[in-house]
C-alpha positions as CSV (number, residue, x, y, z in Angstrom):
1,X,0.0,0.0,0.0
2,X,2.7,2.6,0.9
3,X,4.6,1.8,-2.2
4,X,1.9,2.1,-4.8
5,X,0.5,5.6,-2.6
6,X,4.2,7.1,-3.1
7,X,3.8,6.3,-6.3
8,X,0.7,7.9,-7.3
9,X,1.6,10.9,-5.3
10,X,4.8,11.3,-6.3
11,X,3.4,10.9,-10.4
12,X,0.7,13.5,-9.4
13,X,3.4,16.3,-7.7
14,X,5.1,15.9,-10.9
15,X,2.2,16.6,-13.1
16,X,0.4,19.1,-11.0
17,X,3.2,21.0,-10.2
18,X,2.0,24.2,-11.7
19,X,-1.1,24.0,-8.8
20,X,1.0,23.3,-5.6
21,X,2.9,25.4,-3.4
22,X,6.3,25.9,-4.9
23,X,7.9,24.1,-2.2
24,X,6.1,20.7,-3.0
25,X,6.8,21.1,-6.5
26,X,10.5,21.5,-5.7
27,X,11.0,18.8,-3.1
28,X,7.7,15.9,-3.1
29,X,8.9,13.9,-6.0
30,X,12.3,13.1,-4.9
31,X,11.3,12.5,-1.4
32,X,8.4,10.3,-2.3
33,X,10.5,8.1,-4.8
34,X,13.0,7.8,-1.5
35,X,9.4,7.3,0.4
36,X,8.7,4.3,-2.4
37,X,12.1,2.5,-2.2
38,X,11.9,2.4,1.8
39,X,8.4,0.6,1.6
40,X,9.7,-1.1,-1.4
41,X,12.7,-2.2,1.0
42,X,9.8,-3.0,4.0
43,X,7.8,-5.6,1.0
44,X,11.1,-7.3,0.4
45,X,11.9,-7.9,4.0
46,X,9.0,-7.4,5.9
47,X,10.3,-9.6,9.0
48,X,13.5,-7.6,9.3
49,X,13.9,-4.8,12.0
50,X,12.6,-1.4,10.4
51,X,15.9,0.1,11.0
52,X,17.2,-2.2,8.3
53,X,15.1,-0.7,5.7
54,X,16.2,2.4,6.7
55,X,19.6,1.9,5.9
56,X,19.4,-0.4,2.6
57,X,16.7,1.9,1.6
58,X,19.0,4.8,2.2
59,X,22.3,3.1,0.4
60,X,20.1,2.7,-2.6
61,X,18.8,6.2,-2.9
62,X,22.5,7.2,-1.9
63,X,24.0,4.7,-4.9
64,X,21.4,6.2,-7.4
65,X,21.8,10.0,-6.6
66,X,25.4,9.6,-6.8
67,X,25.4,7.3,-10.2
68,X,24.5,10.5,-11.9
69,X,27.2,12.0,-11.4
70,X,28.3,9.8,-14.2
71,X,27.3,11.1,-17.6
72,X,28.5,9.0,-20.6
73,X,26.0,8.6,-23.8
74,X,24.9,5.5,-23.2
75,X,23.5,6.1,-19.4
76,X,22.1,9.5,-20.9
77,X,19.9,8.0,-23.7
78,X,18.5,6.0,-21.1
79,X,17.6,8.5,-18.5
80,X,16.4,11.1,-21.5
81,X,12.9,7.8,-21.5
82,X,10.5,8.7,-19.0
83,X,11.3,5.6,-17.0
84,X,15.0,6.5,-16.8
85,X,14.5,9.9,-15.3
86,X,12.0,8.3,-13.1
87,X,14.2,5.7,-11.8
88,X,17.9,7.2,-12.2
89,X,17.3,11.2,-12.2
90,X,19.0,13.4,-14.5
91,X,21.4,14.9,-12.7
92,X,23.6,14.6,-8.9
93,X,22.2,17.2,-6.8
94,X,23.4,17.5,-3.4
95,X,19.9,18.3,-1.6
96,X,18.5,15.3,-2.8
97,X,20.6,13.6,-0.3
98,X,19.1,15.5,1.5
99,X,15.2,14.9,0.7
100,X,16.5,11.1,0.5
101,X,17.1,11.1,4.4
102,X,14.5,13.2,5.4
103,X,11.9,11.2,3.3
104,X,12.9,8.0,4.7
105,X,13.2,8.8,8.6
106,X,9.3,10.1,7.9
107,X,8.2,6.9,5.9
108,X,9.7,4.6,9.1
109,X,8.0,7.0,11.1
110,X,4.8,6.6,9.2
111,X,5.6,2.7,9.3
112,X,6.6,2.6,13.4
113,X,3.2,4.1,14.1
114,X,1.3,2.0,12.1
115,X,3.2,-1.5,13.5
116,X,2.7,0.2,16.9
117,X,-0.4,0.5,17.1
118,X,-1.9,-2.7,15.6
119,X,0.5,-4.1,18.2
120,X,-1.7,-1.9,20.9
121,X,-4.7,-3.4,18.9
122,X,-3.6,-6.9,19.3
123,X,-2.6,-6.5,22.8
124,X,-6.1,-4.8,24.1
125,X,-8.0,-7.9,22.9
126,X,-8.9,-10.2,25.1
127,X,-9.6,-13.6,23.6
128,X,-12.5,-15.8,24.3
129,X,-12.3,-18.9,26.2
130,X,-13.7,-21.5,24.3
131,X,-15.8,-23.1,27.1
């Protein structure tokens, strides 16, 4: 669920960008594709400790930001496709390290709360004898 919601939003900031603040337009869709690969991360491994995710998810939007720093043709051609900018970016920009960490620390957040409280959930029920 959290991976196909980053999705949609982050498809949605990116063509409504003209309609939201200027601040959204500028920062949602990087931070939600960092939002999607944690969650993404969480799917794969979804009895590992969140922290985990955290940092895989993290190394991997790292490893991508960073990879375009490298510009040769071949890489470029496939970023200039709509599902190359989508998944590798364009170009290294040093705040989106930035909206990478940010993004994920909020999405494992978002994640804590949720595992939290279904464990409150579980724990305030009391089971029924069966006699």
């Amino acid at each position: 669920m959290g991976i196909l919601s980053s999705v949609l939003l982050g498809l949605l900031s990116r063509n409504l960008g003209a309609a939201l603040p200027a601040f959204l337009t500028d920062h949602a869709g990087d931070a939600l594709w960092a939002m999607m690969v944690y969650f993404g991360f969480r799917f794969l491994l979804p009895n590992k400790p969140l922290g985990l995710s955290v940092f895989i998810g993290a190394c991997f939007c790292y490893a991508i930001e960073w990879s375009q720093a490298y510009q040769a043709d071949w890489i470029n051609a496939i970023r200039n496709t709509m599902i190359g900018a989508l998944v590798l970016g364009r170009g290294f920009l040093w705040i989106d390290l930035i909206r990478y960490t940010v993004e994920i620390f909020i999405a494992s957040a978002i994640d804590w709360a949720i595992i939290f409280n279904r464990k409150e959930e579980n724990n305030g029920i009391q089971k029924s004898s069966p006699l």
